[in-house]
C-alpha positions as CSV (number, residue, x, y, z in Angstrom):
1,X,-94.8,-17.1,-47.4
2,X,-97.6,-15.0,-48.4
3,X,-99.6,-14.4,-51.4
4,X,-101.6,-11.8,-52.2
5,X,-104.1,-11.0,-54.9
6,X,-105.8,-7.7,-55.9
7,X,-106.4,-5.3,-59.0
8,X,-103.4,-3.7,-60.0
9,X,-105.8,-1.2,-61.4
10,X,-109.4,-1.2,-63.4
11,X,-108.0,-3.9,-66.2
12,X,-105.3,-6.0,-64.6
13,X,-105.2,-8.2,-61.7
14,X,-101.7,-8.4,-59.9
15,X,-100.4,-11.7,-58.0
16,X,-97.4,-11.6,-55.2
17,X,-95.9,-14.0,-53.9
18,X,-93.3,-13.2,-51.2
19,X,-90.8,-15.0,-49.1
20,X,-88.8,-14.4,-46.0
21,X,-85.9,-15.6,-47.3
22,X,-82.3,-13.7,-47.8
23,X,-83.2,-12.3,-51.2
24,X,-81.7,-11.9,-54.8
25,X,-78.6,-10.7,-55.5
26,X,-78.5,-7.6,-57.7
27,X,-77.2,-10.2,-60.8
28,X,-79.7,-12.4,-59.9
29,X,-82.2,-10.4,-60.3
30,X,-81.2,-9.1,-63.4
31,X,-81.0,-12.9,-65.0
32,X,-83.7,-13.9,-63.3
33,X,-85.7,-14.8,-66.5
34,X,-83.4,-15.6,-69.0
35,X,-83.9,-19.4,-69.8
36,X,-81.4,-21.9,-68.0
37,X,-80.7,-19.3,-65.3
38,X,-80.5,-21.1,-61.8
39,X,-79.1,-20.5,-58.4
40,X,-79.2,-23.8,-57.6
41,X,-76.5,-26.6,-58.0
42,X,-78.1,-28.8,-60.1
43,X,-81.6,-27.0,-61.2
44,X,-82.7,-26.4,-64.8
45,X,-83.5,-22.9,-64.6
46,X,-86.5,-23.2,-66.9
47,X,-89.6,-21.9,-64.6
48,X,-89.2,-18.7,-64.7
49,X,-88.7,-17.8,-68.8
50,X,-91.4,-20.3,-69.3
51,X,-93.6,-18.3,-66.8
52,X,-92.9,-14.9,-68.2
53,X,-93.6,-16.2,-71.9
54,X,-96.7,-17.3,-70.8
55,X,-97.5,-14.3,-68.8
56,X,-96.6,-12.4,-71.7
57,X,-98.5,-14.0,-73.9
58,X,-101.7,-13.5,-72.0
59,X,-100.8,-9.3,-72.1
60,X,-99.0,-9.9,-68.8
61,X,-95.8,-8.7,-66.9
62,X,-93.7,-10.8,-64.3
63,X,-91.3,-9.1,-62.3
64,X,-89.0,-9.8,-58.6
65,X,-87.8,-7.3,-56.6
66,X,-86.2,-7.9,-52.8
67,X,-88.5,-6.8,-50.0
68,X,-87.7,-3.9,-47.8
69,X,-87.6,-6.0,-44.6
70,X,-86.2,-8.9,-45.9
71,X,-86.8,-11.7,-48.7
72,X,-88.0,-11.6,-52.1
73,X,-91.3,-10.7,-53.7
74,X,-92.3,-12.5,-57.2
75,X,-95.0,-10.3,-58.9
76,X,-97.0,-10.3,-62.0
77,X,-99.8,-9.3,-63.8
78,X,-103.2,-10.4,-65.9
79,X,-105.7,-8.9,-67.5
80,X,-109.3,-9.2,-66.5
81,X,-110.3,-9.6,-70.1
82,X,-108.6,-11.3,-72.4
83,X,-106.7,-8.9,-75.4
84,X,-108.0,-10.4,-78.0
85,X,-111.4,-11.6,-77.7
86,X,-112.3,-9.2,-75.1
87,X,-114.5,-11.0,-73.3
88,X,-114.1,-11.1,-69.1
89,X,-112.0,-13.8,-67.8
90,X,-113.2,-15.2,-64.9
91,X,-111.6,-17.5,-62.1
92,X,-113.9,-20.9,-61.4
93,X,-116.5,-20.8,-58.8
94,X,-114.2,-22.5,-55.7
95,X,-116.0,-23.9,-52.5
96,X,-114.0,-22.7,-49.0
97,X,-111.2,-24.9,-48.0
98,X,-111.3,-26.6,-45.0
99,X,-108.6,-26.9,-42.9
């Protein structure tokens, strides 16, 4: 897995998270973030509309695609300042993990 963090331009930061995995089917991608949509046996299907609302709240997009090489990247966007108060948003002062 690897995620990946960078400006999507001068006003939004973009976060991807892809997989290695065998990828979306061209339906699944296209239900992707409807509410209750799953491709599992017995999961809810509720992450993913929840995510976008909230995404799209914030002045957001979410998005999947399948990878070139194989898998599936999850994408979406943020602002760096929030659309209505227009003030910068900025990510907490973090110390280095140690591992």
């Amino acid at each position: 897995m690897l995620v990946r963090a960078a400006l999507a331009n001068d006003r939004m930061l973009q976060v991807s998270v892809r997989d290695q995995g065998t990828g979306l089917s061209p339906d699944s991608i296209r239900k992707l973030f409807e509410p209750f949509f799953t491709t599992k046996q017995n999961g809810l299907g509720m992450g993913l509309s929840i995510s976008r609302s909230i995404i799209e709240a914030h002045g957001g997009q979410i998005w999947a695609q399948n990878s070139p090489d194989g898998g599936a990247t999850f994408s979406f966007t943020i602002p760096l300042e929030h659309p209505d108060r227009k003030s910068a948003v900025h990510a907490p002062e973090s110390t280095p993990a140690t591992h």
